[in-house]
C-alpha positions as CSV (number, residue, x, y, z in Angstrom):
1,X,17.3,19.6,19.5
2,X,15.7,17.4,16.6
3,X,13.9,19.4,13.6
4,X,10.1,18.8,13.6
5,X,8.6,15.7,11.7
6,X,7.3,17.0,8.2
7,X,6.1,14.4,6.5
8,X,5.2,16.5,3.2
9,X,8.6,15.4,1.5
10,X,7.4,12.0,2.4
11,X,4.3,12.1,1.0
12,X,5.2,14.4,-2.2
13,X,7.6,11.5,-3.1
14,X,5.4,8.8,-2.9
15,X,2.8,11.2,-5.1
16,X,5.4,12.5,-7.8
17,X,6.1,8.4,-8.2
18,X,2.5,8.1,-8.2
19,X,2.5,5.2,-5.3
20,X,-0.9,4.1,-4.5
21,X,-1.3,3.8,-0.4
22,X,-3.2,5.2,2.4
23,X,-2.1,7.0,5.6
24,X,-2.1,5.5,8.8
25,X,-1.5,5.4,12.6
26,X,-1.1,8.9,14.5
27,X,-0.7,10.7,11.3
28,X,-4.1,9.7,9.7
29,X,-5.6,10.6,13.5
30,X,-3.8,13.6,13.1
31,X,-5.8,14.3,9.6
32,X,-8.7,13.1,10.5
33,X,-8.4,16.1,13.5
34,X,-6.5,14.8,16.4
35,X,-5.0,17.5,18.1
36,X,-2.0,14.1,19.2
37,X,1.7,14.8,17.7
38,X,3.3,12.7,16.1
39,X,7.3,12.0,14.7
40,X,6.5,9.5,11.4
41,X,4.7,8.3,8.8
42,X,2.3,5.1,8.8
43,X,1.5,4.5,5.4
44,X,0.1,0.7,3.9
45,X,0.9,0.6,0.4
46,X,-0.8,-1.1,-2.2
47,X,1.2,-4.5,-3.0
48,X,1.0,-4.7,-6.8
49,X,4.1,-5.5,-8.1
50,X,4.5,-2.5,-10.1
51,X,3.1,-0.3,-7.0
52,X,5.9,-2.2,-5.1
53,X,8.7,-0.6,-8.0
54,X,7.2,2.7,-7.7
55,X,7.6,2.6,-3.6
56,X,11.1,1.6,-4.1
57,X,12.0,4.2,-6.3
58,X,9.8,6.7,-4.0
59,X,12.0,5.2,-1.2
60,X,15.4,6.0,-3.4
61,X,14.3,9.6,-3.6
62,X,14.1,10.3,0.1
63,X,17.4,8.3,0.5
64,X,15.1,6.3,2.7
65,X,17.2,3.6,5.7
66,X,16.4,0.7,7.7
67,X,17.2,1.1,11.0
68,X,20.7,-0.9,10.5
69,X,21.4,1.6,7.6
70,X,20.9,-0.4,4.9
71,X,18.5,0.4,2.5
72,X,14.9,-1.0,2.3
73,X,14.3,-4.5,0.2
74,X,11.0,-4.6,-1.3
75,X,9.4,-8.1,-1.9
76,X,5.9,-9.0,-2.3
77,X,4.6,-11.6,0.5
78,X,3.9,-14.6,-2.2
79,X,1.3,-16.1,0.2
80,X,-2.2,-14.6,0.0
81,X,-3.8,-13.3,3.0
82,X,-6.4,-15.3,2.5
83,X,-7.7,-17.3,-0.3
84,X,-9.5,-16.8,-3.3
85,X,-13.0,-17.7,-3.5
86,X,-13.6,-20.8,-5.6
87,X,-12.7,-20.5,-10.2
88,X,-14.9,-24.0,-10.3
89,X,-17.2,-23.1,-13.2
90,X,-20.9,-23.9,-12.4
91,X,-22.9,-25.3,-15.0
92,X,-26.2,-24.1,-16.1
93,X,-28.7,-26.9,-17.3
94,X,-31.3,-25.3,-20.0
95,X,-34.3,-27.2,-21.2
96,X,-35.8,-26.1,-24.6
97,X,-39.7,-26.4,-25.4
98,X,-40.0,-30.0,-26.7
99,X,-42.2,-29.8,-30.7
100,X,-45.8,-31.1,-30.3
């Protein structure tokens, strides 16, 4: 028989590297009072680059594996989600009291 999920280690790994993310899936229901069970982690991490370096050292810790049993490749998805609102610069016209 397996040994029961704990995902404590998990989570004091990602804290002691100081990785910025959030819980997810069955565990965050479970937090949030859900009576479910659950077997894993869900976790979305923040993608800043140095967040990303943290994760992967986080990652090294727990001797973390990909299913194939390699280790895990971080890389930053360098197309934005969606895109950023307009830098165009508006200009302001002023008018100053003419003399008399």
């Amino acid at each position: 028989m397996a040994d029961a999920f704990d995902p404590i280690p998990v989570m004091r790994a990602l804290e002691r590297q100081r990785v910025t993310y959030i819980v997810i899936g069955a565990l965050g229901r479970v937090i949030h009072g859900s009576d479910e069970l659950t077997d894993g982690i869900d976790i979305v991490p923040s993608t800043r680059e140095e967040n990303l370096r943290r994760l992967g050292l986080a990652l090294e810790d727990l001797n973390a594996r990909r299913p194939d049993g390699k280790a895990p490749v971080l890389e930053r998805d360098p197309t934005p989600a969606c895109s950023p609102p307009s830098t165009a610069s508006k200009t302001a016209s002023h008018s100053s009291p003419s003399a008399a």
